[in-house]
DSSP file (Angstrom, degrees, kcal/mol; ACC not computed):
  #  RESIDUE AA STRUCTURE BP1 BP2  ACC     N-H-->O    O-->H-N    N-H-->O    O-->H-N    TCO  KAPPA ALPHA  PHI   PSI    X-CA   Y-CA   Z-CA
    1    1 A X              0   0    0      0, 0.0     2,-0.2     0, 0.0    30,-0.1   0.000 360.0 360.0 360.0 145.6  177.7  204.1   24.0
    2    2 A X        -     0   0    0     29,-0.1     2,-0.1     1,-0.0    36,-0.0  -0.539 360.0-158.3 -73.2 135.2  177.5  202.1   27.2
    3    3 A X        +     0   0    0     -2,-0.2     2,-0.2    35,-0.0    35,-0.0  -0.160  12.3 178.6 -95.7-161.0  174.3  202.6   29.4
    4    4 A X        -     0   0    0     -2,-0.1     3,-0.1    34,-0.0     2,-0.1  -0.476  39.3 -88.9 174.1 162.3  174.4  201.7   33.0
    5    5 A X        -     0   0    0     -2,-0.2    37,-0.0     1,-0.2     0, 0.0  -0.187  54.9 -92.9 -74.6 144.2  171.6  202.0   35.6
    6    6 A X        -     0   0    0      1,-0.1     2,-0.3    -2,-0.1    -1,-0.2   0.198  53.0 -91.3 -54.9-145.2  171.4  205.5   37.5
    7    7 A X        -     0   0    0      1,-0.2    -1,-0.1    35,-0.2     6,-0.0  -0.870  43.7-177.0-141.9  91.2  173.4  205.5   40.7
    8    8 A X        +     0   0    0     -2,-0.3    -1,-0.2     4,-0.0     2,-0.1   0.808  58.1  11.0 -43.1 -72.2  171.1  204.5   44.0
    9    9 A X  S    S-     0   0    0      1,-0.1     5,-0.3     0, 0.0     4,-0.2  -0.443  74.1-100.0 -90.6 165.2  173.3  204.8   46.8
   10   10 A X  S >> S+     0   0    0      1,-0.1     3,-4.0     2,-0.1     4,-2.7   0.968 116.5  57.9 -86.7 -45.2  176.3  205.9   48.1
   11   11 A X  H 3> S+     0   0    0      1,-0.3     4,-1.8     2,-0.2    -1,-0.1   0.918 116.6  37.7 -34.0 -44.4  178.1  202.6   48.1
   12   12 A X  H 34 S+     0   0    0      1,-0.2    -1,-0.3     2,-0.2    -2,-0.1   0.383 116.0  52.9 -89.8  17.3  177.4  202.5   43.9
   13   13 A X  H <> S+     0   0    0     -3,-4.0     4,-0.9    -4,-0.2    -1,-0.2   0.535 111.1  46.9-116.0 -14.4  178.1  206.4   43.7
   14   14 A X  H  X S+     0   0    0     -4,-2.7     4,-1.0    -5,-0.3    -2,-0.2   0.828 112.5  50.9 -79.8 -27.4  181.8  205.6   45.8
   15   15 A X  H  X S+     0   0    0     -4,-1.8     4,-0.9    -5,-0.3    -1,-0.2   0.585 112.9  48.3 -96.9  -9.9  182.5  202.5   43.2
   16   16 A X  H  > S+     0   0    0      2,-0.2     4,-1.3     3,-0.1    -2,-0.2   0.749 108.5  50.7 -92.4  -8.2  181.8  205.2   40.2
   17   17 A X  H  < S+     0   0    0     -4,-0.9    -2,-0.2     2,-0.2    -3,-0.1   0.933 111.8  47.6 -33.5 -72.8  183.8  207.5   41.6
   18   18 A X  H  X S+     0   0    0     -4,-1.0     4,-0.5     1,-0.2     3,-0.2   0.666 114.7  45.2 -37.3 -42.5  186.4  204.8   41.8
   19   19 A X  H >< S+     0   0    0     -4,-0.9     3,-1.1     1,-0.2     4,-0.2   0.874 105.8  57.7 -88.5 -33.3  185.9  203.6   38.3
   20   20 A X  T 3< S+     0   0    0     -4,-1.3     3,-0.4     1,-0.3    -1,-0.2   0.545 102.9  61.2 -80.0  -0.4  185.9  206.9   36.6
   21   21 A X  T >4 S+     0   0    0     -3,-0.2     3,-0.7     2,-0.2     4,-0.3   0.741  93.6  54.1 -65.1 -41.1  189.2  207.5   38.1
   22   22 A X  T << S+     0   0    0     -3,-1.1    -2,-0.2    -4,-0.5    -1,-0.2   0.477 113.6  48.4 -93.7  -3.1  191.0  205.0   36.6
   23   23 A X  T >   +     0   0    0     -3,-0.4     3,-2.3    -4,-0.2    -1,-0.3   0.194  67.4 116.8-110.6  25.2  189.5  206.6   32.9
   24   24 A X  T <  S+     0   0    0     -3,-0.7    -2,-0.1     1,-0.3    -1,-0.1   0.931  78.5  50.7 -56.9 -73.5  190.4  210.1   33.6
   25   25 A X  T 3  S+     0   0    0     -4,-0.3     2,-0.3     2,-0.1    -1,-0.3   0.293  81.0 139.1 -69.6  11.5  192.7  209.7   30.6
   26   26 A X    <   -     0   0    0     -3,-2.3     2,-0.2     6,-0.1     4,-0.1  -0.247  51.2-124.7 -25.7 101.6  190.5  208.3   28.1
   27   27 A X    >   -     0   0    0     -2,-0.3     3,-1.3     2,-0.1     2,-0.5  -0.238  27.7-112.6 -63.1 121.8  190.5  209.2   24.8
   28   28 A X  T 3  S+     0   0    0      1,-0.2     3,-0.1    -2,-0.2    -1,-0.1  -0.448 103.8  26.6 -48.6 103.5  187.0  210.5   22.9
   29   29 A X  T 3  S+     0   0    0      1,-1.0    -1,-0.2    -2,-0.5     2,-0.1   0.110  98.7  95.2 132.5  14.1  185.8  208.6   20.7
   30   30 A X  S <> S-     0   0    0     -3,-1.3     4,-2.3    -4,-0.1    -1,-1.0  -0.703  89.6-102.9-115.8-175.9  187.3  204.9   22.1
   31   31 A X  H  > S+     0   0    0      2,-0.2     4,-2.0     1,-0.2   -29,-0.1   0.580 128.4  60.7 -84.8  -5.7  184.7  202.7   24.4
   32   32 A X  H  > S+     0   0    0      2,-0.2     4,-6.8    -5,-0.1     5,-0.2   0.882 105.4  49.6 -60.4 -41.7  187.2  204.1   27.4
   33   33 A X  H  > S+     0   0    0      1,-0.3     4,-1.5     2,-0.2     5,-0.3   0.969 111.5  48.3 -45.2 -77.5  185.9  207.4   26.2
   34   34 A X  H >X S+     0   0    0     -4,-2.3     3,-4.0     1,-0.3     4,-1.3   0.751 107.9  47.4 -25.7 -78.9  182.5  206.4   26.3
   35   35 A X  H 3X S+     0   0    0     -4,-2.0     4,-1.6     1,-0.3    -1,-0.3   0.630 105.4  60.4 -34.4 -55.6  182.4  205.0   29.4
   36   36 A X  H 3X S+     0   0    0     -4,-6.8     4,-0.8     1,-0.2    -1,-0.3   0.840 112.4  51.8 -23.4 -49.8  184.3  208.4   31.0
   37   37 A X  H XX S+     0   0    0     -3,-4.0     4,-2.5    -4,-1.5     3,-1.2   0.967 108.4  40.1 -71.9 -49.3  181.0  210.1   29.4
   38   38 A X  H 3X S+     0   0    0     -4,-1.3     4,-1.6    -5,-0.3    -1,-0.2   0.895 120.5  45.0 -77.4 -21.1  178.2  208.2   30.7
   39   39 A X  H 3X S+     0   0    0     -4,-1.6     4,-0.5    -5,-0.2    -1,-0.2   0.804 107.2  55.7 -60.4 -31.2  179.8  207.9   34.5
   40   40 A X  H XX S+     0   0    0     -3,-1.2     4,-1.9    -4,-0.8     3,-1.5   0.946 113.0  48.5 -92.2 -63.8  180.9  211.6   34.7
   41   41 A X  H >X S+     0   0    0     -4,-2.5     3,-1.1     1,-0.2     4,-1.0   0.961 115.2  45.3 -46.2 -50.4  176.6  212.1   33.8
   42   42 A X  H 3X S+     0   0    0     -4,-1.6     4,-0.6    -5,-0.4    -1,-0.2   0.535 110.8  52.9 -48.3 -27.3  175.7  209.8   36.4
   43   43 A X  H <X S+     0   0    0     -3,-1.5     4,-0.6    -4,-0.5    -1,-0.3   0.603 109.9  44.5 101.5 -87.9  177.8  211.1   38.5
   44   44 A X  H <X S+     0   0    0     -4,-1.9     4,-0.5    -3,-1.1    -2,-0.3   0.280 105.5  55.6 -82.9  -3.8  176.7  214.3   38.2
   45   45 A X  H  X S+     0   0    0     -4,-1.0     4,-1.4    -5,-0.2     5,-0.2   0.662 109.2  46.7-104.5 -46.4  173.1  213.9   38.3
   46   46 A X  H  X S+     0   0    0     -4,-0.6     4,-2.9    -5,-0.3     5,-0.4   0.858 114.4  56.3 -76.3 -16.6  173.1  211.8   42.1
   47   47 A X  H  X S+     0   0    0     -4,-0.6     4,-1.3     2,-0.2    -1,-0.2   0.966 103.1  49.7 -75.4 -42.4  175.7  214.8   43.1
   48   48 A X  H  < S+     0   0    0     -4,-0.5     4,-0.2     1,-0.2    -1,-0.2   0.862 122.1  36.3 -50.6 -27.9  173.1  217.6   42.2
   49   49 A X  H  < S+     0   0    0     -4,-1.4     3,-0.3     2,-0.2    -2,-0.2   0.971 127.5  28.6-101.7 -31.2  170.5  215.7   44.3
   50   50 A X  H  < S+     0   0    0     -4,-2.9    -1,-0.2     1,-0.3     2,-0.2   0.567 134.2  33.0 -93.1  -5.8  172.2  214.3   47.2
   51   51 A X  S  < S-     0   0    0     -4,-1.3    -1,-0.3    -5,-0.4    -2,-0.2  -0.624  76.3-176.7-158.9  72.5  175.1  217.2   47.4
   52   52 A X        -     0   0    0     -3,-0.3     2,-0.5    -4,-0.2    -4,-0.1  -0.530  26.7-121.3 -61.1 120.5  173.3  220.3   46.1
   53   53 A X        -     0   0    0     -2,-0.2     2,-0.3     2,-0.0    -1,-0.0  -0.714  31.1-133.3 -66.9 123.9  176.0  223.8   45.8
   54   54 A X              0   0    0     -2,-0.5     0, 0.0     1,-0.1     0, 0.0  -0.673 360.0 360.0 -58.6 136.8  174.6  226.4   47.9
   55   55 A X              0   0    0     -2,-0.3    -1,-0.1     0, 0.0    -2,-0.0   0.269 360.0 360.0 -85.4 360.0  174.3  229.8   46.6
């Protein structure tokens, strides 16, 4: 599975954004696939902290 570094800023959280667009149709199990996964966490983890849902 591909690693990458968390996501620091908004500039690197606007170019995963970007990138994870362009594998929206990835298939599971290829390295596209992969890639989908580990972006989508990343992803999701600087959105929970910088862009919290209110309840």
């Amino acid at each position: 599975m591909t690693t990458r570094p968390s996501i620091k800023n908004e500039q690197e959280y606007k170019s995963a954004l970007e990138a994870i667009e362009q594998l929206l149709e990835s298939e599971p199990g290829t390295p596209q696939g992969a890639e989908f996964e580990v972006l989508a966490r990343l992803i999701e983890e600087y959105e929970d902290i910088h862009y919290p849902l209110k309840e």
